[in-house]
N, C-alpha and C positions, 0 to 999 in steps of 0.2 A: 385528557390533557397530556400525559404521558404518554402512552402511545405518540401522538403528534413529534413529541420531543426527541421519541428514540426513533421512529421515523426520519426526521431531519436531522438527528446525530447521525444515520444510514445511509442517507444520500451524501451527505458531507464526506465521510469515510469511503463510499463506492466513486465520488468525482475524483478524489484526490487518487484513490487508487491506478485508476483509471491513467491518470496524469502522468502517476509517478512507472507506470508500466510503459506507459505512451517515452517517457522520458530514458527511459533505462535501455528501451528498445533503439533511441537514433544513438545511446551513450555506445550500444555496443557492451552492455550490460545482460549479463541472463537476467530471464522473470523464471517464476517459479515452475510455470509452463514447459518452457525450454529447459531447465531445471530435471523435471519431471521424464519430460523425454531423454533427456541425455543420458540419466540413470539407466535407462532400458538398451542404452547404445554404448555403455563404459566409457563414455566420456567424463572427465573431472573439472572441476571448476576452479579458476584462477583467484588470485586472493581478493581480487576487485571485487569478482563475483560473488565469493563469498561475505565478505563486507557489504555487500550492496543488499543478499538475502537477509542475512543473520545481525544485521544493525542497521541500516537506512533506512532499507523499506520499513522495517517493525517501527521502526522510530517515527517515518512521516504517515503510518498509519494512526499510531499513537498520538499524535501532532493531530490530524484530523479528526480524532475523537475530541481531543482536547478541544478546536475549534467548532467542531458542532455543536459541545458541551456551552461555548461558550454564546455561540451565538441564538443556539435557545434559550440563554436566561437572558439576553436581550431583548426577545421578542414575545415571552412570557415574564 
């Protein structure tokens, strides 16, 4: 039964991700992708961007933990 739970705390946390990359990407936002790459090209990151790595996204991942948390003990 466990398993199951952190399973669907997994999926919850990979849609929202998804989402929130999907979302970051028409905002004109780095993901951590572009992130990645840019370090390799000495590019630097704007303060958006940085707010958007280092506090949103952690945040609406953390949000999706929360919500998968919670909608397993609805269904268990």
């Amino acid at each position: 039964m466990e398993l199951i739970k952190l399973y669907i705390t997994g999926l919850v946390i990979l849609v929202i991700a998804i989402l929130a990359n999907f979302l970051a990407t028409q905002l004109g936002l780095k993901t951590w992708y572009a992130f990645l790459e840019g370090i390799n090209n000495g590019q630097s990151l704007s303060l958006k961007d940085c707010l958007w790595l280092f506090v949103f996204y952690p945040l609406s991942l953390g949000g999706s933990a929360l919500l998968g948390h919670f909608i397993c003990k609805g269904l268990f």
